[in-house]
Backbone as ProteinMPNN parsed JSONL, in Angstrom:
{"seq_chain_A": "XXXXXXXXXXXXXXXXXXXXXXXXXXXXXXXXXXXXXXXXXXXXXXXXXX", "coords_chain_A": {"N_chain_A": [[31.72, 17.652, -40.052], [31.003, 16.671, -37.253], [30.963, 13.963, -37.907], [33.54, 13.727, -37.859], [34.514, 14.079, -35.272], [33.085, 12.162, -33.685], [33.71, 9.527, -35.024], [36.24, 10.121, -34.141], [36.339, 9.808, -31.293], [35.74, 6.897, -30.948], [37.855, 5.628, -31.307], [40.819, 4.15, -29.231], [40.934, 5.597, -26.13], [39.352, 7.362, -26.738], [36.689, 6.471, -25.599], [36.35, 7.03, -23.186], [35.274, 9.657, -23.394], [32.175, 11.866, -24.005], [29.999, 13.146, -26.295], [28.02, 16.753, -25.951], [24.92, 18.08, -25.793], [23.61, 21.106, -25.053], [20.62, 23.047, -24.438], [20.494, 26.216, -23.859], [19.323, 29.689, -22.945], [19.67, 32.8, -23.472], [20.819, 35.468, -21.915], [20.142, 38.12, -22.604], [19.203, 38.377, -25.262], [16.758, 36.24, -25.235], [16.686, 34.406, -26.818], [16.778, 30.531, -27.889], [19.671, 28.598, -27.531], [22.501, 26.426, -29.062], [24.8, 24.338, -26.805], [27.557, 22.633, -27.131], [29.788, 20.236, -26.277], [32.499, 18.803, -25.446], [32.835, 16.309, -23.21], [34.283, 14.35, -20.06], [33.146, 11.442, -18.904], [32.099, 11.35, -16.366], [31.53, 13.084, -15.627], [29.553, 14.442, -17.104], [27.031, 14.622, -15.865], [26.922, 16.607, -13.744], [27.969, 18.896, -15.663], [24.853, 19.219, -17.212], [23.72, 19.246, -15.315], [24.035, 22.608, -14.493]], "CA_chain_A": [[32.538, 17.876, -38.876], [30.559, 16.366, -36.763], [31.353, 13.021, -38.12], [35.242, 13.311, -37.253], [34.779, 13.936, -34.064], [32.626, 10.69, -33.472], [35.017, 8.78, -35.218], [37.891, 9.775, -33.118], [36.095, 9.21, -30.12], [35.13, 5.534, -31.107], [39.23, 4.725, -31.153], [41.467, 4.241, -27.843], [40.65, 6.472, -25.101], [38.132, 8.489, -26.821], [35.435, 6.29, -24.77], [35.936, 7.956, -21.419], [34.463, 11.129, -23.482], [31.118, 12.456, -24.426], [29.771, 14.674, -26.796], [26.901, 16.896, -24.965], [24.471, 19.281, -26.214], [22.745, 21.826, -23.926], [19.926, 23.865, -24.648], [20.859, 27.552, -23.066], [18.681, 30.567, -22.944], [20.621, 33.526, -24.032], [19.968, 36.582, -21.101], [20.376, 39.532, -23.782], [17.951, 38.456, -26.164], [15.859, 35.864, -24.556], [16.635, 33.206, -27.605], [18.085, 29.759, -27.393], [20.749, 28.571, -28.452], [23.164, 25.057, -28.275], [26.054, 24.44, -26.371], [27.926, 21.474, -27.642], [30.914, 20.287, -25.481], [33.007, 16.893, -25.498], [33.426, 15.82, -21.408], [34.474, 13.29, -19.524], [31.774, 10.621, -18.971], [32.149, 11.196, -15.121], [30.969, 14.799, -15.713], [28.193, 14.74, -17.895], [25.621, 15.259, -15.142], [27.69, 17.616, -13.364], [27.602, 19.885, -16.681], [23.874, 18.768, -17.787], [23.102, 20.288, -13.58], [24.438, 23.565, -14.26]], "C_chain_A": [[32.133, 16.93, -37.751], [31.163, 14.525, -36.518], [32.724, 12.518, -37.554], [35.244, 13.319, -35.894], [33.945, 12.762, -33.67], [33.24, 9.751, -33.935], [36.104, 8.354, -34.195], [37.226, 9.585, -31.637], [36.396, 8.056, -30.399], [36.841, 4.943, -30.908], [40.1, 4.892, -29.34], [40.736, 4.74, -26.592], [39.92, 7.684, -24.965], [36.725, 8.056, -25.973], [35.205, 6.989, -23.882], [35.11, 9.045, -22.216], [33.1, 10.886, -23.857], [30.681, 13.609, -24.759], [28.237, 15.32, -26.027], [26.596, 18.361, -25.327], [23.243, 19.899, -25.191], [22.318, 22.809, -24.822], [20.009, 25.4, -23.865], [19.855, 28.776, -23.345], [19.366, 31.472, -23.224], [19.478, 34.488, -22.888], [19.836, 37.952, -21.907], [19.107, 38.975, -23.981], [16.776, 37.601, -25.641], [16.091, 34.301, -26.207], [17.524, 32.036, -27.389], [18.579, 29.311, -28.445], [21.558, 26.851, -27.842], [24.087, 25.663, -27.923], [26.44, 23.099, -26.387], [29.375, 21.497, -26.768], [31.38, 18.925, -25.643], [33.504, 17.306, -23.867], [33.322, 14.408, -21.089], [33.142, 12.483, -19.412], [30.995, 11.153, -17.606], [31.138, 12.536, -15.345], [29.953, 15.257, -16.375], [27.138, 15.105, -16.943], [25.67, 16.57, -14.292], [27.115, 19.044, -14.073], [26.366, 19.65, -17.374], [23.128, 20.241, -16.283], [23.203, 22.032, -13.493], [23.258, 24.815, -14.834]], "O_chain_A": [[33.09, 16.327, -37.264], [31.59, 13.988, -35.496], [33.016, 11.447, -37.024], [35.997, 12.543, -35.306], [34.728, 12.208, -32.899], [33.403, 8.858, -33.102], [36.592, 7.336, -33.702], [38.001, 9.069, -30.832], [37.581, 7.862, -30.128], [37.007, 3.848, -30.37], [39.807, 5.751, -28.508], [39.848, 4.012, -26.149], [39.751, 8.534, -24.09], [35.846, 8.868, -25.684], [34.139, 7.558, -23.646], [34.104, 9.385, -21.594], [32.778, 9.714, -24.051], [30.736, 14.688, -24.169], [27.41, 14.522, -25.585], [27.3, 19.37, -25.295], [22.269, 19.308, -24.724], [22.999, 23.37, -25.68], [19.113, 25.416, -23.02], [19.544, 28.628, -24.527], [20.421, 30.859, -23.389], [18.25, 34.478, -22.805], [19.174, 38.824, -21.345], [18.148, 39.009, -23.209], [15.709, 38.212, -25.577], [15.351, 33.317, -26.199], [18.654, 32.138, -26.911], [18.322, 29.394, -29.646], [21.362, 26.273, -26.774], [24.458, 26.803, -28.204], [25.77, 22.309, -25.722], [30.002, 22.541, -26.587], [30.625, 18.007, -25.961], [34.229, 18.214, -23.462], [32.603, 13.539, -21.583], [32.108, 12.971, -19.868], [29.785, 11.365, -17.54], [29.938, 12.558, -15.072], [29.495, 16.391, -16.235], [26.332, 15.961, -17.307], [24.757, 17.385, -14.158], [26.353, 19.901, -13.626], [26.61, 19.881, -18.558], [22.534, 21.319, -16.27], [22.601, 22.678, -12.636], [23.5, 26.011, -14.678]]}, "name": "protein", "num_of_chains": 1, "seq": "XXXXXXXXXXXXXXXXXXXXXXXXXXXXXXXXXXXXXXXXXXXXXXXXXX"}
């Protein structure tokens, strides 16, 4: 899966994006967990800050 979506970035107007994995704490249980997102380029630090 993973693969297709790096693919289709790599053509046209998939540059502006980025795929972006965050490490999250989970408040229930206390375990972490990813959070994988495709965003704009502009926004990556934005959603990295949060």
């Amino acid at each position: 899966m993973a693969k297709k979506v790096v693919a289709t970035l790599q053509k046209g107007e998939g540059r502006a994006f980025s795929k972006v994995i965050k490490m999250v704490k989970s408040p229930k249980t206390g375990a972490y967990y990813f959070d994988e997102r495709i965003v704009k380029n502009e926004e990556v630090k934005d959603y990295l800050a949060k």
